[in-house]
Every structure is written in C-alpha cells, then in structure tokens.
C-alpha positions as a Markdown table, in Angstrom:
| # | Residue | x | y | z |
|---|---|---|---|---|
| 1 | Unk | -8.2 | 3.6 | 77.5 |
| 2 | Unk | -9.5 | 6.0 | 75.1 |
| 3 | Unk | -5.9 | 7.7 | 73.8 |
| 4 | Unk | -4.6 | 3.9 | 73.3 |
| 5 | Unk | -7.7 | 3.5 | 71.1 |
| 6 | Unk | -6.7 | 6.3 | 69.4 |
| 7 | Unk | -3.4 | 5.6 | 69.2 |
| 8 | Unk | -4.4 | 2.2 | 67.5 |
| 9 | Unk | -6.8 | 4.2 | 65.0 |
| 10 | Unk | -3.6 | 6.3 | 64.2 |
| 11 | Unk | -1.6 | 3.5 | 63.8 |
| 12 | Unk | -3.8 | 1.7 | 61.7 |
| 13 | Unk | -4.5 | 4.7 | 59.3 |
| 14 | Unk | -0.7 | 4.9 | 59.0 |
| 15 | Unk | -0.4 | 1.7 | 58.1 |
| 16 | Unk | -3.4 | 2.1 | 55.6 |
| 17 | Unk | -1.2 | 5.0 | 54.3 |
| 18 | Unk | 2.0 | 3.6 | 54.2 |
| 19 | Unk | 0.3 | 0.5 | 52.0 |
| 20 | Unk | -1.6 | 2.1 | 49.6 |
| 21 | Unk | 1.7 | 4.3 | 48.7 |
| 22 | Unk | 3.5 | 1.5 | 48.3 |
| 23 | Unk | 0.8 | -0.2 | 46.0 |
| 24 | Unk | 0.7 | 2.5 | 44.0 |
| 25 | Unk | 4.6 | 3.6 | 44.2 |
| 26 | Unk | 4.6 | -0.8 | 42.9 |
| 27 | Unk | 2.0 | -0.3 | 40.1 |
| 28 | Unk | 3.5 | 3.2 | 38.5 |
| 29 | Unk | 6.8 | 1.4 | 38.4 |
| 30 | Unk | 5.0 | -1.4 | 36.5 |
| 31 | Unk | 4.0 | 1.1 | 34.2 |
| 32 | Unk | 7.1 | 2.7 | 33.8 |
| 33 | Unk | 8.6 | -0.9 | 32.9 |
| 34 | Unk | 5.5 | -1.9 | 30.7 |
| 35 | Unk | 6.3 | 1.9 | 28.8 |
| 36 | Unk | 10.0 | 1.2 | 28.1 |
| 37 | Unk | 9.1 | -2.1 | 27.3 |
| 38 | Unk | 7.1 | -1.2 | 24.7 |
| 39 | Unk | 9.1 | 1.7 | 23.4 |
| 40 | Unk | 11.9 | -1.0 | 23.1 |
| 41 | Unk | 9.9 | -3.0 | 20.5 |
| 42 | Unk | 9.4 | -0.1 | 18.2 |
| 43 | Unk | 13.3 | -0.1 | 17.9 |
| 44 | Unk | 13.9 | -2.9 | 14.7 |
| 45 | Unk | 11.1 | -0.9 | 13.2 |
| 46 | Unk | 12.8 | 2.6 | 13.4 |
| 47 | Unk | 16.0 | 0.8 | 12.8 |
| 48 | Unk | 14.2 | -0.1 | 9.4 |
| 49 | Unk | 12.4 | 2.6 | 8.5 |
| 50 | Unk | 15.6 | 4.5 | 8.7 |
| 51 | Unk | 17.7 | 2.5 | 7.0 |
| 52 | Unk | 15.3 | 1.4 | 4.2 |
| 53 | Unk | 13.0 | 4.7 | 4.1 |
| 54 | Unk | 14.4 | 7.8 | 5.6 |
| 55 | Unk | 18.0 | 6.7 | 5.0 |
| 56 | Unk | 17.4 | 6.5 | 0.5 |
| 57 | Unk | 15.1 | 9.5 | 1.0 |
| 58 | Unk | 17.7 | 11.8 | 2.2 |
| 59 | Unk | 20.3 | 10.4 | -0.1 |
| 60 | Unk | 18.0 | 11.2 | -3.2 |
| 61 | Unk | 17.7 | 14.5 | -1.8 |
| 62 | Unk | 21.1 | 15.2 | -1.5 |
| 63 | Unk | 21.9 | 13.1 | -4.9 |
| 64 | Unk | 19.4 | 15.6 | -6.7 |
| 65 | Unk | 21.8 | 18.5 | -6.2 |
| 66 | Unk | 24.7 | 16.7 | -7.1 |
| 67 | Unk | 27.0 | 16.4 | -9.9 |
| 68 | Unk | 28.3 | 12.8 | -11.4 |
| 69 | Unk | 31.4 | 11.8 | -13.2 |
| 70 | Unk | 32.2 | 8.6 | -13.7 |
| 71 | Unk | 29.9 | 7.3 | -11.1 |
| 72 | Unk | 31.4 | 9.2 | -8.2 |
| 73 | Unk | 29.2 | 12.4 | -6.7 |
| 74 | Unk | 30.4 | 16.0 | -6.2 |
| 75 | Unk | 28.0 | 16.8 | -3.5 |
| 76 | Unk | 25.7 | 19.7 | -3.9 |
| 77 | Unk | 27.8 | 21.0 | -7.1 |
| 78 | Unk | 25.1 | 20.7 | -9.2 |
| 79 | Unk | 22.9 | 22.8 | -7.7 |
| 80 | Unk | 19.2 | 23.2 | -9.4 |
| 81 | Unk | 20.7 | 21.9 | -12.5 |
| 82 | Unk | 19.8 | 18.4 | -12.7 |
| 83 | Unk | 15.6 | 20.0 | -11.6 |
| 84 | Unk | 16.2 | 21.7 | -15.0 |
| 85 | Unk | 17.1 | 19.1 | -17.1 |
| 86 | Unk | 14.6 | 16.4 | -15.7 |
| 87 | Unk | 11.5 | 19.1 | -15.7 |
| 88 | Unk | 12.2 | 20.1 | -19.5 |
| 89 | Unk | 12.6 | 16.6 | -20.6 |
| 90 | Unk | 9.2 | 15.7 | -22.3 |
| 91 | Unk | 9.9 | 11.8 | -21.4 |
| 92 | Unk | 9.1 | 13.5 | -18.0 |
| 93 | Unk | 6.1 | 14.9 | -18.2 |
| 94 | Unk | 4.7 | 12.1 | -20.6 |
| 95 | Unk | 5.6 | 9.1 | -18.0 |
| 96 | Unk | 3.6 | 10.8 | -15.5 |
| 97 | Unk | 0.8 | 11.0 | -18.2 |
| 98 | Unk | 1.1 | 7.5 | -18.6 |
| 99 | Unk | 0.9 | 6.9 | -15.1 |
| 100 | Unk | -2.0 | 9.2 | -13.9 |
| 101 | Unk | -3.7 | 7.3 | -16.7 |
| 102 | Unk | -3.0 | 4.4 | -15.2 |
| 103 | Unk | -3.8 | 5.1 | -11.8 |
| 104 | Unk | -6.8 | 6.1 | -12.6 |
| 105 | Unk | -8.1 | 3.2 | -13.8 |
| 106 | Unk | -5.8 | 0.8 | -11.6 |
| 107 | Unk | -7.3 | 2.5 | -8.3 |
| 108 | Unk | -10.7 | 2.5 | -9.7 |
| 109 | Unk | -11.2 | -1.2 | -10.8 |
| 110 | Unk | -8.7 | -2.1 | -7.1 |
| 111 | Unk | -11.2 | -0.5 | -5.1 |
| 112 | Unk | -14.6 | -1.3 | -6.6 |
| 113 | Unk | -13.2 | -4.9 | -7.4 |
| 114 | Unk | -11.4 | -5.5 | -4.1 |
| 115 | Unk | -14.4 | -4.4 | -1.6 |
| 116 | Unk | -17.2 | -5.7 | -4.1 |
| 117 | Unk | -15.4 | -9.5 | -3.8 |
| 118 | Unk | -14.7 | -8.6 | -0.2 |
| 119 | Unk | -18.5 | -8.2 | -0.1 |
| 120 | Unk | -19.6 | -11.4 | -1.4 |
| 121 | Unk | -17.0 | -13.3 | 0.7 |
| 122 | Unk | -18.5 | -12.1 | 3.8 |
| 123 | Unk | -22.1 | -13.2 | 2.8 |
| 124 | Unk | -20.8 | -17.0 | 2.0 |
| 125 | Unk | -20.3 | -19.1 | 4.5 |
| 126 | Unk | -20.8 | -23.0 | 2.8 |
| 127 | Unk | -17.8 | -24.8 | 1.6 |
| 128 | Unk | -18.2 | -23.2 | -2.0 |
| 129 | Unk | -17.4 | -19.6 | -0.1 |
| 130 | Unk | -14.5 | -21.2 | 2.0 |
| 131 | Unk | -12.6 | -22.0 | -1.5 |
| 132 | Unk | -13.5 | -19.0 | -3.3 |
| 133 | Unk | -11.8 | -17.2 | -0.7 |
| 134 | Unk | -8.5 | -19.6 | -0.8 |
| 135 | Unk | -8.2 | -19.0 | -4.2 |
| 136 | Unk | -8.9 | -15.3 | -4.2 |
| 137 | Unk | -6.7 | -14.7 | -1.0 |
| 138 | Unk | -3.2 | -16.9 | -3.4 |
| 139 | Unk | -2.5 | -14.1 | -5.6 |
| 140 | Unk | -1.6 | -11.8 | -2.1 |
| 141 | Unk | 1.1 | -14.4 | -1.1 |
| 142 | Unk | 2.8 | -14.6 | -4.3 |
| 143 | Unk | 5.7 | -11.8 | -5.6 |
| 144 | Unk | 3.9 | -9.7 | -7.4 |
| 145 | Unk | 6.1 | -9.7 | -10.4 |
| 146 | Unk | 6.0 | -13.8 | -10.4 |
| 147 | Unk | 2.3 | -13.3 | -10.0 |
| 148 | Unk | 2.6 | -10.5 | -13.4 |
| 149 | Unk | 4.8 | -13.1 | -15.2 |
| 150 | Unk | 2.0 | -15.9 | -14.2 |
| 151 | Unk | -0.8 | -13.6 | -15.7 |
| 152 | Unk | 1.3 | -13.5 | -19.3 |
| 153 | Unk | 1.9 | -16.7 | -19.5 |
| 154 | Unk | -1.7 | -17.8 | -18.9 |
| 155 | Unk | -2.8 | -14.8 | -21.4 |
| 156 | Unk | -0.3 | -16.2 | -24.2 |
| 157 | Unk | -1.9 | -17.9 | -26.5 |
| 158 | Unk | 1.4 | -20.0 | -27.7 |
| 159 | Unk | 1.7 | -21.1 | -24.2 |
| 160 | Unk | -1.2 | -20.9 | -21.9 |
| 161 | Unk | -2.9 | -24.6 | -21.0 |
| 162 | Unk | -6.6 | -22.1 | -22.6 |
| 163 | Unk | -4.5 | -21.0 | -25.3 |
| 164 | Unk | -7.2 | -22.9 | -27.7 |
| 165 | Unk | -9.9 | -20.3 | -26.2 |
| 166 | Unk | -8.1 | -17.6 | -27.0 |
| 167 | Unk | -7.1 | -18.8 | -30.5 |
| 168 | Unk | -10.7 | -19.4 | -31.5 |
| 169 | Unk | -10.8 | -15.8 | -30.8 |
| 170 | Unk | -8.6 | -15.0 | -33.7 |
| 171 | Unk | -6.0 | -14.7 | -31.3 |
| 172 | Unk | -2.8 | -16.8 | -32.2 |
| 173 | Unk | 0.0 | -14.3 | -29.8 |
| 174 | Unk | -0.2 | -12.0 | -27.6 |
| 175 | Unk | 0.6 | -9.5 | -29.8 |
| 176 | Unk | -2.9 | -9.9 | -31.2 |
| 177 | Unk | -4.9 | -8.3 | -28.3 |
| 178 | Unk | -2.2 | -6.0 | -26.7 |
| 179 | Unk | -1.7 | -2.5 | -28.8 |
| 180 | Unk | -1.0 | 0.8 | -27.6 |
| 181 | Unk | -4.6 | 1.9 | -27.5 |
| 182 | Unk | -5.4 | -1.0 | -24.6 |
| 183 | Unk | -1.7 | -1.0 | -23.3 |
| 184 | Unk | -3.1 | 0.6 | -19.7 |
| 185 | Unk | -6.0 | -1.0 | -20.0 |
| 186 | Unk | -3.8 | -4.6 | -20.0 |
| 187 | Unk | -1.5 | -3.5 | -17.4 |
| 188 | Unk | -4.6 | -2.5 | -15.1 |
| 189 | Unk | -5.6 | -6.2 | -15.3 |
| 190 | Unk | -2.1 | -7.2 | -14.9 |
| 191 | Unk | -2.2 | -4.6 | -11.7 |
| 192 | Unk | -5.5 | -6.1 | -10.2 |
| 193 | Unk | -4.0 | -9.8 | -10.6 |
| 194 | Unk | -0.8 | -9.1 | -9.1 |
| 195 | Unk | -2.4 | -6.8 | -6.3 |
| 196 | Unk | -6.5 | -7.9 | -5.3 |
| 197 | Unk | -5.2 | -10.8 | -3.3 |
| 198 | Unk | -4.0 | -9.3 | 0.0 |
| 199 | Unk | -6.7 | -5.9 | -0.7 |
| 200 | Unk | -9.3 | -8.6 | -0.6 |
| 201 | Unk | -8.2 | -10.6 | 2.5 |
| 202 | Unk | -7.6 | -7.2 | 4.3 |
| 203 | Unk | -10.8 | -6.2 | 3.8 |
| 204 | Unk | -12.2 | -9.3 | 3.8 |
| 205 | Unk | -10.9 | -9.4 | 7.6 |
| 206 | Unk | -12.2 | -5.9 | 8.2 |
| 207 | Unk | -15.5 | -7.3 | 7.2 |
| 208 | Unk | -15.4 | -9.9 | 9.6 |
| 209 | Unk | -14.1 | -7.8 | 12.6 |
| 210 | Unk | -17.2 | -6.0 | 12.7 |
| 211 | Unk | -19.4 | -6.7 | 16.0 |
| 212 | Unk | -21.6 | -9.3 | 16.1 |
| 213 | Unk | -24.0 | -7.4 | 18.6 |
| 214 | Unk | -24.2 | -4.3 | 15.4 |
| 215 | Unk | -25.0 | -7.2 | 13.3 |
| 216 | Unk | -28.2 | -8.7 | 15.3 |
| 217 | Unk | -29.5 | -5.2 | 16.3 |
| 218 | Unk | -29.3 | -4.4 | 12.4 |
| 219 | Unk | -31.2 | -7.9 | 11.8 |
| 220 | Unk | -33.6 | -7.1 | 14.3 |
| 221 | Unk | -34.6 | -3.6 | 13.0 |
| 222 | Unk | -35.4 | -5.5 | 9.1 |
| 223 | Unk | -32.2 | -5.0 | 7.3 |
| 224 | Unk | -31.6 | -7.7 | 4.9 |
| 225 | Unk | -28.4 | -8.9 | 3.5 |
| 226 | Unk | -26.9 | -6.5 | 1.2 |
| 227 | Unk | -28.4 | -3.7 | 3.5 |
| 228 | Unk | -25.8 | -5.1 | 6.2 |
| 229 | Unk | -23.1 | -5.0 | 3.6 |
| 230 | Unk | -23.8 | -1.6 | 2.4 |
| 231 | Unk | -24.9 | 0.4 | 5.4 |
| 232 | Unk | -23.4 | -1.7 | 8.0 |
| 233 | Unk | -20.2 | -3.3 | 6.9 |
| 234 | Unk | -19.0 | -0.9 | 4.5 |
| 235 | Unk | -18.9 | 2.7 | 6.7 |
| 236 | Unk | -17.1 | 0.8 | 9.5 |
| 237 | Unk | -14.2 | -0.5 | 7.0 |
| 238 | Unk | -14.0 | 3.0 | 5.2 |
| 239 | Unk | -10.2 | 3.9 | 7.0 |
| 240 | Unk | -9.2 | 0.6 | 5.3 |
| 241 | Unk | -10.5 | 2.1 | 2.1 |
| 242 | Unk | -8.9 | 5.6 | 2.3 |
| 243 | Unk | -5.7 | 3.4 | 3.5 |
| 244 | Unk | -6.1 | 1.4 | 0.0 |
| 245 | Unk | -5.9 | 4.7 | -2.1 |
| 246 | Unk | -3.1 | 6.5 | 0.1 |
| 247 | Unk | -1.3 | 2.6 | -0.9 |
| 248 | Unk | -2.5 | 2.7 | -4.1 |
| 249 | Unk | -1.2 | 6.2 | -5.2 |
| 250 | Unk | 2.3 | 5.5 | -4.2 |
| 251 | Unk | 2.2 | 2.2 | -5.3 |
| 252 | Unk | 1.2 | 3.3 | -8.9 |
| 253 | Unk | 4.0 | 5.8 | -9.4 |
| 254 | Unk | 5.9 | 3.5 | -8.8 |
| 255 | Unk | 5.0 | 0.7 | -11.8 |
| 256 | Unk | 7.9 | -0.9 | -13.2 |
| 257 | Unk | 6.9 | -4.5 | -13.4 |
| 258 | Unk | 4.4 | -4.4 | -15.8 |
| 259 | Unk | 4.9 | -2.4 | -18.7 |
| 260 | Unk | 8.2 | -4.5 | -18.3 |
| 261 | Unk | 7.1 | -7.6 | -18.3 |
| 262 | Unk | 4.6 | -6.0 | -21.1 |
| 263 | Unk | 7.7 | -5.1 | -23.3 |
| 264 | Unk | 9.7 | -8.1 | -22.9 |
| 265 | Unk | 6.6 | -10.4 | -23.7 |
| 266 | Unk | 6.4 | -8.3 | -27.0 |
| 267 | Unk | 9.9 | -9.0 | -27.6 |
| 268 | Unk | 11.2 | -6.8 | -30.3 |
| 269 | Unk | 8.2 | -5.3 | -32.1 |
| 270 | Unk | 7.3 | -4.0 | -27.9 |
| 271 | Unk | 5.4 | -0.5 | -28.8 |
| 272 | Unk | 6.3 | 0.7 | -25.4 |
| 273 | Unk | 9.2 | 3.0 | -24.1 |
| 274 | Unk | 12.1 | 2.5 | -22.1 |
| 275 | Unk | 11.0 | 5.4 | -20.2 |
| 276 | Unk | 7.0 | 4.6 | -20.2 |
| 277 | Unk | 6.6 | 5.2 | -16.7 |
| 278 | Unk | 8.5 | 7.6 | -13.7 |
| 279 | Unk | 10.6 | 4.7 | -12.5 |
| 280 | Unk | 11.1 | 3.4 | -16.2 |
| 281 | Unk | 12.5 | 7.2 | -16.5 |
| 282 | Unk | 14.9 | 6.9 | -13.4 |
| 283 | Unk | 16.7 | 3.6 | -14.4 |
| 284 | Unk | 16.9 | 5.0 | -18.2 |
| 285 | Unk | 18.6 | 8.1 | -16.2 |
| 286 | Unk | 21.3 | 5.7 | -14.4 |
| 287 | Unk | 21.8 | 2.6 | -16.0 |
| 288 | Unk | 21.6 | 4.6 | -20.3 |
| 289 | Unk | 22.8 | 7.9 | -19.6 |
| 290 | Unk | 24.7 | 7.1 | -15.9 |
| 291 | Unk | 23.2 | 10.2 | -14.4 |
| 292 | Unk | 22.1 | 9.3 | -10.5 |
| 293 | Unk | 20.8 | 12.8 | -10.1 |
| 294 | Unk | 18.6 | 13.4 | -12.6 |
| 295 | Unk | 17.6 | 9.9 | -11.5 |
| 296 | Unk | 17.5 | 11.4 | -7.9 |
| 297 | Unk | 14.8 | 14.0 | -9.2 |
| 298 | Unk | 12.5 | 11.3 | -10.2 |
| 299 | Unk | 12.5 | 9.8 | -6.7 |
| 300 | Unk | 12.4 | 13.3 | -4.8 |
| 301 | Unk | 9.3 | 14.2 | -7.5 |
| 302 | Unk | 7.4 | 10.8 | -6.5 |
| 303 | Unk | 8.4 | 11.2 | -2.4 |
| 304 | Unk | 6.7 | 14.6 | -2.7 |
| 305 | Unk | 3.5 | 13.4 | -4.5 |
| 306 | Unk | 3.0 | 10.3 | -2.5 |
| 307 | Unk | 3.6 | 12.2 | 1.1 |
| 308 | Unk | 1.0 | 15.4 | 0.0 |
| 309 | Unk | -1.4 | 13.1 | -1.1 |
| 310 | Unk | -1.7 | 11.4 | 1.9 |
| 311 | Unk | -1.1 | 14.3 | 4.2 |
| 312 | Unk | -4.5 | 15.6 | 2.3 |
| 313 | Unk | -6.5 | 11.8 | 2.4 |
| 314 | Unk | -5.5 | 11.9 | 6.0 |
| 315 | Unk | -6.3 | 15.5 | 6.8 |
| 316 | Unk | -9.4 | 15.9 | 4.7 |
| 317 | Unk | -11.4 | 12.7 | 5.2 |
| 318 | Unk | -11.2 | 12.6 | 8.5 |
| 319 | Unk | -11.4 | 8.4 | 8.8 |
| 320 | Unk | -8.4 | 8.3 | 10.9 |
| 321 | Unk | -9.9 | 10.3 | 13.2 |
| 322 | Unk | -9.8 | 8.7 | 16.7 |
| 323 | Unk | -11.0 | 9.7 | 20.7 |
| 324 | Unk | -7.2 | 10.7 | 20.9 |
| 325 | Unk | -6.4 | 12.2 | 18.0 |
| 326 | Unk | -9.9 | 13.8 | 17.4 |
C-alpha cells in the first residue's frame, strides 16, 4: 500500500514536471515570436533610414573625393582636392559665420520661447487655454517653408490684411524694416514661426505626461503654481530639452528657406548672398559652378558637426541616461 502511494507521489511530481516544462517551453516560444515580431517592425524604418540617411551620407562621402566632368563622377580621382578648394574659399568660412550667428540666437529664442509658452499652456485649463493652444500647436502642421512664405506675406506691408499698422510705422515695404544689420535677427523670427508649433505641442505633451500622484504630493508639501512648473515639470522634461538643441543644431546648418524666401521678397535690391548660408554654399557649388564635390564637402562638413555635437549633448549631459543604459 505504501510503494503504490509512492508510486502515485512519483507519478504526480512527474506530471508536475512534465507541465511546468511545457508551460514554460510554451511561454519562451511566445517570446521568441513576440521578439521577431518586433524586430520585424523596425524593418520599413531601417529600410528608410538607409535609403534616405545612410545611403546620401555615404555617397557624399564618396562624392567628396571625386572628380566631375560634365556631370559624370570619376570616383576617388580627386582625392583631397575638392577639401582644399572648399576650406580656402572664404564664402566657406563666412556662411558658417552666418549660421553660428544664427543659431545662436534661433536656439536661444526656440528654447526659452517654446518651454516658456509650453509653461503657460499647462497652467490653463478654461476654454481661453484650449484655443490658445489650437492656435499655437497650427504653425507645427504646416510646411515650414509655406508657414516662412505665410510670415512674409503677413509682415509685408503692400500686402498684409495689418499692412495699415505697419505703414503708420513709417513702414510702406518690406524693405523698410529688413537690412543687413537685423537680417538674422528677421530670419530668427521667421525660424521661431515656422518651427515653435510642433516644439510647443511636444513639450506641451511632456508637460502633461507628468504623474499626477508627483503633482498632489508637490501640492501637499506648499508648492504653488509656478513652483510646480519650475521645480516639478521642468527637470522631468529636460531629455526633451537637450533633444530640442541636438534638433536644433542640425536643423540650423541646415537653413535654406529663409534667407531665400528673405532674398526673393527683396527682389532685386536683396543685400543677401547666394551663398549666405552652408546649404546656400552647396547648391551655388552644383547648380553655378556644377561641382557635386565641393558640394559633397559641404554636406560631409555639416554630417560631422551635427553627429559630434550630439555624441557630446548625449555623452555629457547625461539626460538620456536610463536603468539600462546607466
């Protein structure tokens, strides 16, 4: 009687055995398939990045030690020559001028102005707050050139719907107010138009994603409104902020649209230079002078600023930290 109980025991704590391997044979398959399922949705975004990123990268690369005639390259035959030529032209050096000007001031005013709005967004919450953030977030959905060509037309004084504001200003064109002493200074509005809406509805978001329970404790222990927005809100969104400027630097070498759309509202007395900024330089390069690689160097020169930068943000800040990475 005893050894069949036994035997029944043993059986039994097989059986046990045999089940809970199965289970969890069942649930590291699941995970398996859960894995490759999820590897196989990154694919349309490596196809992308590779095609649109990596792919023009590379070719730049390899474009910058080439030799053009006629269009056509002779790969690598050019060797550092076209470096030469690009770092002892003074356009190149004084289009990066222009442009650390301008990003100076462009990620200054995006920053401060983009959080600050942010700010007061996130305190509001009556009707007058709901459509102050509708119009704030329209800018974001719109082109940013059409948003850029928007800006001048509303700033012209021969053609804005407050053109009689700005002529009782002494202002009766637009070539009134825009010089070349307050050229950057235009174009950083310009930038801040085209650009604030989506910075503010990011962070605007970021805001709003931050715990309610934080919140409460932080009202419970006396903090009053703009002490939750300053020491409450704002260190939780500052990997948002530190994303803005990484965005923000690369985005900035990168201004085409509106010294452009500067230029061509000046028509032909336009004070600015058909090489004003890096990119300006590039298609002067190609499309004036038919050169692709000393149009290559441009776009090498701004890869290679744009990827240190961040590589130091990212390394030196330490807000992308995680449990993971950390």
């Amino acid at each position: 009687m005893m050894q069949a109980k036994k035997a029944v025991n043993l059986t039994g704590k097989s059986w046990t055995k045999r089940m809970a391997t199965s289970i969890r044979q069942k649930f590291q398959s699941a995970k398996v398939v859960k894995a490759e399922w999820s590897l196989l949705l990154l694919v349309p975004y490596l196809v992308a990045v590779c095609l649109f990123h990596l792919g023009p990268a590379l070719a730049a690369l390899v474009f910058s030690f080439s030799k053009f005639t006629f269009g056509r390259p002779q790969i690598f035959a050019a060797g550092l020559d076209n470096y030469i030529k690009v770092l002892s032209d003074p356009a190149f050096l004084r289009s990066y001028g222009n442009v650390a000007q301008f990003s100076v001031l462009a990620t200054i005013s995006g920053f401060i102005g983009s959080i600050s709005i942010a700010l007061l967004l996130s305190l509001t919450r009556d009707r007058l707050g709901s459509f102050a953030r509708s119009i704030l977030f329209l800018p974001g959905s719109i082109n940013a050139a059409v948003v850029g060509l928007i800006f001048i037309f509303m700033m012209d004084p021969l053609t804005s719907p407050l053109g009689f504001i700005l002529r009782a200003f002494g202002w009766n064109s637009i070539r009134d107010y825009v010089s070349a002493s307050n050229a950057t200074l235009v174009m950083t509005v310009i930038r801040f138009f085209m650009s604030s809406g989506g910075w503010i509805a990011i962070f605007y978001s970021a805001l709003e994603s931050v715990p309610t329970e934080l919140i409460e404790s932080a009202r419970i222990d006396g903090c009053n409104t703009w002490q939750l927005a300053w020491h409450i809100r704002r260190p939780i969104i500052m990997g948002f902020v530190w994303f803005m400027v990484i965005q923000l630097i690369a985005y900035n070498l990168q201004i085409f649209a509106e010294p452009y759309i500067i230029s061509q509202a000046l028509g032909g007395t336009s004070f600015i230079s058909p090489y004003w900024s890096p990119n300006m330089l590039g298609a002067f390069y190609t499309l004036q002078m038919g050169d692709l690689g000393m149009s290559a160097v441009v776009s090498v020169s701004q890869t290679l600023i744009s990827i240190s930068s961040s590589i130091f943000i990212v390394a030196k800040t330490g807000a992308f930290t995680t449990e993971v990475t950390g």
